[in-house]
N, C-alpha and C positions, 0 to 999 in steps of 0.2 A: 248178409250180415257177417262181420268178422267171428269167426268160430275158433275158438279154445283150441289148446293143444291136445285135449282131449278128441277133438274131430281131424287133428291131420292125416292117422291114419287110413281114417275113412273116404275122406278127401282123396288124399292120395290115387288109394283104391278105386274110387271113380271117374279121375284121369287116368287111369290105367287105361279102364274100360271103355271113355268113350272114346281113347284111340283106337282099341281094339274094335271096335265095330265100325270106325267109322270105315266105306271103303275107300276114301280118297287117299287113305295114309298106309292100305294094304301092300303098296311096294316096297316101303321103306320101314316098313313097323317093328322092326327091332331094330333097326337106329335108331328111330323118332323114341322108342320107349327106351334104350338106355340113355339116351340125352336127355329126357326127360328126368327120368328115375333117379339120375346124378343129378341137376340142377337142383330136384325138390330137398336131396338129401343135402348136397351144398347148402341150400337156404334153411334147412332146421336147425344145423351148425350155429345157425348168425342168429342174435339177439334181435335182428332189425325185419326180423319175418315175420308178414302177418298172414293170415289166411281167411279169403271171403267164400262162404259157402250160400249156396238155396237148396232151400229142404221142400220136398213136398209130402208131408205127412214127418216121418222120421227121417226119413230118406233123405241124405245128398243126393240132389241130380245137378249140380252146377256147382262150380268152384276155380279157385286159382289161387296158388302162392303168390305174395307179392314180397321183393325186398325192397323193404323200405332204406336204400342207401343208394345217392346219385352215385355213387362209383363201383357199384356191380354193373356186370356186361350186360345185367338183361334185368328188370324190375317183375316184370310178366310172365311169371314161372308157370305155366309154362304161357300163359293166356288164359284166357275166357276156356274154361272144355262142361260140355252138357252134351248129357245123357242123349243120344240117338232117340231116342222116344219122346226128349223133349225141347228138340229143336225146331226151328221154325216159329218160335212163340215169343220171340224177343227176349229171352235170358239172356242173350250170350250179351245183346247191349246192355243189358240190364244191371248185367255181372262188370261189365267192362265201364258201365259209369261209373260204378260203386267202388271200380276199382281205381281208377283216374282220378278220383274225387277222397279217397284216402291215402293217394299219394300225395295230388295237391296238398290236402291237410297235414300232412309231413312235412313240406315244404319243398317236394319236388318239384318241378318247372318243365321236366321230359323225362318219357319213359319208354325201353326196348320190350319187346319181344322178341321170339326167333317163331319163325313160322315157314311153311314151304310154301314155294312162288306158285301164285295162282289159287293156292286154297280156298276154299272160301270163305273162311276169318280176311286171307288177303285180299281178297278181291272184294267182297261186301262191306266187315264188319270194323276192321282201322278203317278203313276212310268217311267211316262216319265218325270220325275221334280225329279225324287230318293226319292220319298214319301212312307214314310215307318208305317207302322202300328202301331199303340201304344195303349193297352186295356185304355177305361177312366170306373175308378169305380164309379157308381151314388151316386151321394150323396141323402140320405133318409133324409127325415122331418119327426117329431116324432108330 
């Protein structure tokens, strides 16, 4: 369900953590979390942010920012992220219809993520959505 701005913090706070546990993202996890961390902040800035959360009791265990604007770099802030203890039970689709499906209803027609090659959002769960790969080149600071 789309959750109030009252729950971004919380949100937040739970893609923090299910990157922190997950160990696929153990080599690179403070990159993945400041890239993270700046995009969610980047999209509270914008009027066009919504945010889909699952509760199980009180609890966020699932969520994702989304910017609702075809001309941000990436709509799937960060993507689908669920809690390590409740993964494997079809949230992350769950979360990622809900999410493609209140973009649609915006009026978008495509939408990015960013995600590391091979993970298994990228290997499983886009391409049940026809999520297709696309190299991004870093931009360098001099």
């Amino acid at each position: 369900r789309i959750v109030g701005a009252e729950d971004y913090e919380e949100t937040g706070k739970m893609i923090g953590r299910s990157f922190a546990l997950d160990p696929n993202w153990n080599s690179a996890l403070h990159e993945a979390n400041a890239i993270v961390e700046n995009a969610i902040a980047r999209s509270l800035s914008s009027a066009t942010t919504a945010c889909l959360a699952l509760r199980h009791g009180s609890r966020i265990i699932a969520g994702t920012f989304l910017a609702v604007d075809p001309n941000a770099s990436e709509q799937l802030i960060p993507g689908p992220c669920v809690l390590m203890e409740y993964r494997n039970r079809g949230l992350g689709t769950l979360l990622l219809a809900a999410a493609m499906q209140h973009l649609r209803d915006a009026g978008l027609r495509r939408a990015c993520a960013i995600t590391r090659h091979g993970s298994p959002v990228a290997r499983f769960l886009y391409p049940k959505f026809d999520g297709r790969p696309s190299p991004i080149v870093p931009l360098l600071a001099a």
